[in-house]
C-alpha positions as CSV (number, residue, x, y, z in Angstrom):
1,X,183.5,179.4,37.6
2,X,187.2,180.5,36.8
3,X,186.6,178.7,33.3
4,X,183.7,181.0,32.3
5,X,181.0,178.0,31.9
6,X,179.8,175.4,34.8
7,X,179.7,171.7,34.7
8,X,176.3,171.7,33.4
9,X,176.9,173.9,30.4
10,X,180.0,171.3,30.1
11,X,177.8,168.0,30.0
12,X,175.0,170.0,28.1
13,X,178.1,169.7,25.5
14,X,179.3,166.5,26.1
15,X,175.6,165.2,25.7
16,X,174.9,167.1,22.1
17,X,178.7,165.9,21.0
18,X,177.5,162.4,22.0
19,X,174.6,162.6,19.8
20,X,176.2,164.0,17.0
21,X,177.9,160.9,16.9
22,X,174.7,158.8,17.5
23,X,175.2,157.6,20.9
24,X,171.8,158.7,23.0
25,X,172.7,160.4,26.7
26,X,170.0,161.6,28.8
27,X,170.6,164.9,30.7
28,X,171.5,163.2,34.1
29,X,173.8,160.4,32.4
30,X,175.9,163.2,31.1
31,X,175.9,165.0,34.2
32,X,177.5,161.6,35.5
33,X,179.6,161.6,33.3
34,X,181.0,165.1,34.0
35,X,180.7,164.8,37.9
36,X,181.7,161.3,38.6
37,X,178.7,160.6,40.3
38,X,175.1,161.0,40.4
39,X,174.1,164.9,40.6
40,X,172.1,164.5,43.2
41,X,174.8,162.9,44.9
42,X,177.2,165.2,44.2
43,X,174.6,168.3,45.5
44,X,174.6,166.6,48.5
45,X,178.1,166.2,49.0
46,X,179.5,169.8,47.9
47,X,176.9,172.3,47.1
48,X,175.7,174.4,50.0
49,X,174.5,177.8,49.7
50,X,176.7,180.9,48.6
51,X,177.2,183.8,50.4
52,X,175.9,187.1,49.0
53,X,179.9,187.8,48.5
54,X,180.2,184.6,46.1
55,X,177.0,185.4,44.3
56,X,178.2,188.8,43.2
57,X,181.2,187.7,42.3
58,X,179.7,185.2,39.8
59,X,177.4,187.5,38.6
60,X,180.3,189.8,37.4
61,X,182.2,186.5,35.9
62,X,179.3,184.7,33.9
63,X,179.1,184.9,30.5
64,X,176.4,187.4,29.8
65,X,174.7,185.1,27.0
66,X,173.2,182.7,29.8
């Protein structure tokens, strides 16, 4: 989270960009997109649970409007 957004928040934008120019992405395609591979792929392969440490320290890094 060094970049003050996630990859969801980034292809949340890269699906409204794609249909601003007309091309229809569901929420999973763009996650694809973004992750190179499915999401629930990726989950499987990368996300495991964060310590109480990591969770603070994300809590005091997000942007407060989400």
């Amino acid at each position: 989270n060094l970049a003050g957004f996630c990859r969801n928040c980034l292809s949340n934008w890269y699906r409204e960009a794609a249909e601003a120019d007309g091309i229809a992405l569901t929420k999973d395609e763009s996650r694809e997109i973004i992750y190179g591979m499915p999401y629930a792929q990726w989950q499987a392969l990368n996300q495991t649970e964060a310590s109480e440490a990591k969770k603070a320290e994300f809590e005091a890094r997000r942007p407060k409007d989400h």
